[in-house]
N, C-alpha and C positions, 0 to 999 in steps of 0.2 A: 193368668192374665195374658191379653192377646198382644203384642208390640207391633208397631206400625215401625218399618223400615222407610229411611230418610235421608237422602241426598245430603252428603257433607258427614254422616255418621256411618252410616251402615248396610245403604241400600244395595251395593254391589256387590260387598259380602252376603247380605240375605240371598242373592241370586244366585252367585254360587254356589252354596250352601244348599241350599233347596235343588239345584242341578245338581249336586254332586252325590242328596242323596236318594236320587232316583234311578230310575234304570234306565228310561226313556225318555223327551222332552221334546215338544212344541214349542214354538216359539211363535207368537204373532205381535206384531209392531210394526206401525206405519213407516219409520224411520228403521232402516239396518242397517251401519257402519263396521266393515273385515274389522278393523284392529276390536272394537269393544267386540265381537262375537266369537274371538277367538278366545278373549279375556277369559269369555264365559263358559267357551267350551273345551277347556285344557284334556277333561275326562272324555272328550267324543262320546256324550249324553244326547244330543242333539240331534235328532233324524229327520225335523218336519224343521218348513221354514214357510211364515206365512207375510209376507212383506207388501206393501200398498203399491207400489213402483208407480204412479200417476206419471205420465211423461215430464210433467214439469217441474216433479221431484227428483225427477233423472239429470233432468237439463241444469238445475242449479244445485245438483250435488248433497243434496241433502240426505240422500240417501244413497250408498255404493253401489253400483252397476255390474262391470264389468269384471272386478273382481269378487267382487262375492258370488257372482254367478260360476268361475272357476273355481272358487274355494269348494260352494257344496259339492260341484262334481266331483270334485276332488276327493270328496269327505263322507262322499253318499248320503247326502243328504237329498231329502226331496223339496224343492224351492217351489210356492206357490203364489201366483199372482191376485191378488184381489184389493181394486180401488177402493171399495168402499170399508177397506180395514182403517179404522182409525183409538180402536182399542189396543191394549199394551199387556202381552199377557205370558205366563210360561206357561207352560200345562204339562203334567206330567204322565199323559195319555191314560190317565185311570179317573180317579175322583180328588185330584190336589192341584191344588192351580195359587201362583201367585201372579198376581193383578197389581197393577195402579199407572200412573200416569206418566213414569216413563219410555220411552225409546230406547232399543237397543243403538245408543251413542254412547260419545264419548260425557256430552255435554247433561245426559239425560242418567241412565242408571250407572253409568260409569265414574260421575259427579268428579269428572276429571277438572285441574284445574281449580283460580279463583273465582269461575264465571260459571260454574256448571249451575245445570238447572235446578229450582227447587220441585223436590218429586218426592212423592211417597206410593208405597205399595204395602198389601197385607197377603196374606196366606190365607186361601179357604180352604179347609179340610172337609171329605166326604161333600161335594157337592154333590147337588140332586142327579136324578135323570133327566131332568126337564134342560137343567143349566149343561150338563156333556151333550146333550142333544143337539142345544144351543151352539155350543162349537164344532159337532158337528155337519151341523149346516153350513157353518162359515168354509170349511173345509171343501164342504161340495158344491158349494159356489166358486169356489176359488180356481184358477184353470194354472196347471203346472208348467212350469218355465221349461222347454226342452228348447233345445237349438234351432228351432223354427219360429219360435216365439220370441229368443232371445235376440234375432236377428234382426226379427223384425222390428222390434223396438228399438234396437243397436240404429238402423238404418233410420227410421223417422229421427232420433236424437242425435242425429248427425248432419241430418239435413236441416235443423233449427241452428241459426246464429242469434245470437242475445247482441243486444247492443253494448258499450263499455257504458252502462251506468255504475255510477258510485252513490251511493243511498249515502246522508250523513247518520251521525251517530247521533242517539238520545240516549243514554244510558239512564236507568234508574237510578236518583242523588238524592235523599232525602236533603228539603230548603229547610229554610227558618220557618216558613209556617206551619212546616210537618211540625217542628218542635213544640207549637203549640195546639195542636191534639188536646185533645181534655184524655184521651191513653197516654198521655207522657207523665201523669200524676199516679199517684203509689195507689193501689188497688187494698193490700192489705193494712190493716190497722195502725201495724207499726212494726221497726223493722227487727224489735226482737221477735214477735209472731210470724214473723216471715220466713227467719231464718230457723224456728222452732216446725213450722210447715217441711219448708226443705230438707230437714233432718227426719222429719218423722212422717212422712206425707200420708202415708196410708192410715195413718190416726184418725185424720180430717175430711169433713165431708168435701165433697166434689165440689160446692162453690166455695170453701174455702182454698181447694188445690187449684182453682181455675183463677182464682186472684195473686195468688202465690206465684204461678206460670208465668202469668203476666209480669210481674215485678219482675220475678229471674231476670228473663227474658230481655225487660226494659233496661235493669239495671246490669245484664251481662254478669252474672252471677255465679260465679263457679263454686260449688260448697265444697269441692275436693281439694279445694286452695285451703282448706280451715278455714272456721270461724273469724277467728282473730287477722288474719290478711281478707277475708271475704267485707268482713263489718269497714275497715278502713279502707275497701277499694268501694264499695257502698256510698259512702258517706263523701268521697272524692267526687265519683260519679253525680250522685245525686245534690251538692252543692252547686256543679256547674251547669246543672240544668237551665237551658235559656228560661223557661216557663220559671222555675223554681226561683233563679235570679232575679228574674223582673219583679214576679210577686212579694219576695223578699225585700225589693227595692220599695214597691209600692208602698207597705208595711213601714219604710223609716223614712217616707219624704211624707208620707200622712202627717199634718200637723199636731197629731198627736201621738204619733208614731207608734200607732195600735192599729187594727182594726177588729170590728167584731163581726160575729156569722155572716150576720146577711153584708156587712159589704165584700166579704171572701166569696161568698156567692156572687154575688153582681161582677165581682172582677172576673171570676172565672168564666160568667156568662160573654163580657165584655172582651176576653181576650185568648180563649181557645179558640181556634177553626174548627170547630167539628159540625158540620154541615146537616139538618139544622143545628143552631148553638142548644146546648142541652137546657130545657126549663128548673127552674129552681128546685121545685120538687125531687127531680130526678136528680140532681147534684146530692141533695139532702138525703134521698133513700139508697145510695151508694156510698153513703157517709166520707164522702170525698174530702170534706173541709175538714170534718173530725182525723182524717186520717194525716191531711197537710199539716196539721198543730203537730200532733207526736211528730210527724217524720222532722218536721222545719226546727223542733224545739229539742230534737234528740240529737239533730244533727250541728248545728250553729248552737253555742251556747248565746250568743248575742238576742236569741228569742226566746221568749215565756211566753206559757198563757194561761188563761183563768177564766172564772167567771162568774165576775162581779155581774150583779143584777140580775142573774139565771140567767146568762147568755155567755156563750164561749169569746174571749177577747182574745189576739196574739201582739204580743209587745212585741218592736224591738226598747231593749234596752239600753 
């Protein structure tokens, strides 16, 4: 089985790791920053360098200049210029190549920091002739950075002054009406089959592992914690769920402090943002309500449910 390499776990290691056990290495990224490339090349693996340098990648930094242009020389490395690079690649000048959407940064495959980027990359093995052909082309488009070239671009990114603008800050904040997601509701049946999934995944078909993913994930689920600490941070998590609260609220101000299917359905039509709001149908063939009884009723002793009349009802009691 194939693993995708991932920002926050692994992805700087896989780069290493795959430079380290090669003989030779490429490297193409729009973005280069010395300290991440140094990271990368402790082994001096590294002999091509194929980098986008656009002038206005130069002017606001995003990409190192002046000193990486000394380091390859330094390093004999071959440094080549080409704007229209905006793929992210290693290559190991035969037929192996790892790919994906980071940048030689800090922020990108280096996944330095609590703000680094999310990014993944894979490994292809034995690529075609068509796909080495493919790079190299890029290669002979590309025009090599020698001290005529570097000058000249040295001199036009010198002669640009930027104004002092200060951009403000949006940071990505998940609101209250993320919360209400109709994906903030428990995907698998229930939360013993959940954690019976996460023990044993490869048992399960792929959409049961793809609903399981999702809960982890939701509920921040570490199975390496045990069982027994994993079920009671579960059950923490998932009682203080904004969505989870209200409906539960809903549930004991009802004047009969029940509700049955279809009004679980209508509430959740009523009060997820999920843009459009999901038709009943589609609630019902996701077994979404069936799965909020077990989780609400396994979780809160304060709820039951049944079903009187051949309809599922959830009490509180």
């Amino acid at each position: 089985m194939q693993h995708l390499y991932k920002s926050g776990f692994n992805i700087e290691k896989g780069a290493i790791d795959f430079i380290s056990s090669n003989e030779s290495i490429t490297l193409l990224s729009a973005y280069v920053k010395l300290g991440q490339l140094k990271v990368l090349n402790t082994e001096k693996r590294v002999i091509r360098i194929v980098v986008r340098w656009e002038i206005e990648d130069l002017v606001l930094g995003v990409s190192d200049f002046e000193d990486l242009y000394e380091y390859c020389k330094n390093n004999n490395i071959a440094l080549f210029r080409n704007t229209r690079i905006h793929l992210k690649a290693i290559w190991n000048n035969e037929n192996s190549i790892l790919f994906g959407s980071a940048n030689i940064t800090g922020k990108g495959i280096g996944e330095k920091g609590n703000n680094y980027n999310y990014e993944l990359a894979g490994i292809a093995n034995h690529i075609s002739f068509d796909d080495i052909s493919y790079l190299n082309l890029i290669l002979k488009e590309s025009e090599l950075v020698n001290d005529r070239l570097f000058f000249e671009i040295k001199t036009i990114i010198d002669s640009i002054e930027l104004p002092a603008i200060k951009f403000p800050e949006l940071p990505t904040k998940k609101k209250l009406d993320d919360e209400f997601l109709i994906t903030q509701l428990p995907m698998t049946s229930s939360p013993d089959l959940l954690f019976e999934i996460l023990r044993n995944t490869n048992n399960y078909r792929i959409e049961d592992q793809l609903k399981a993913s999702h809960d982890k994930v939701l509920y921040n689920i570490i199975i390496e914690d045990g069982i027994e600490v994993s079920r009671s941070k579960l059950k923490t998590t998932f009682n203080s769920m904004p969505i989870i609260e209200k409906l539960k609220l809903s549930i004991k101000e009802n004047p009969r402090k029940s509700m049955g299917y279809g009004q679980v359905v209508r509430w959740i039509q009523d009060y997820t943002t999920s843009v459009p709001a999901p038709m009943s149908w589609e609630i019902k063939k996701e077994q979404i309500v069936n799965n909020l009884y077990e989780w609400i009723c396994e979780f809160d002793s304060k709820f039951s449910w049944d079903t009187p009349n051949h309809t599922q009802v959830i009490y509180f009691n």
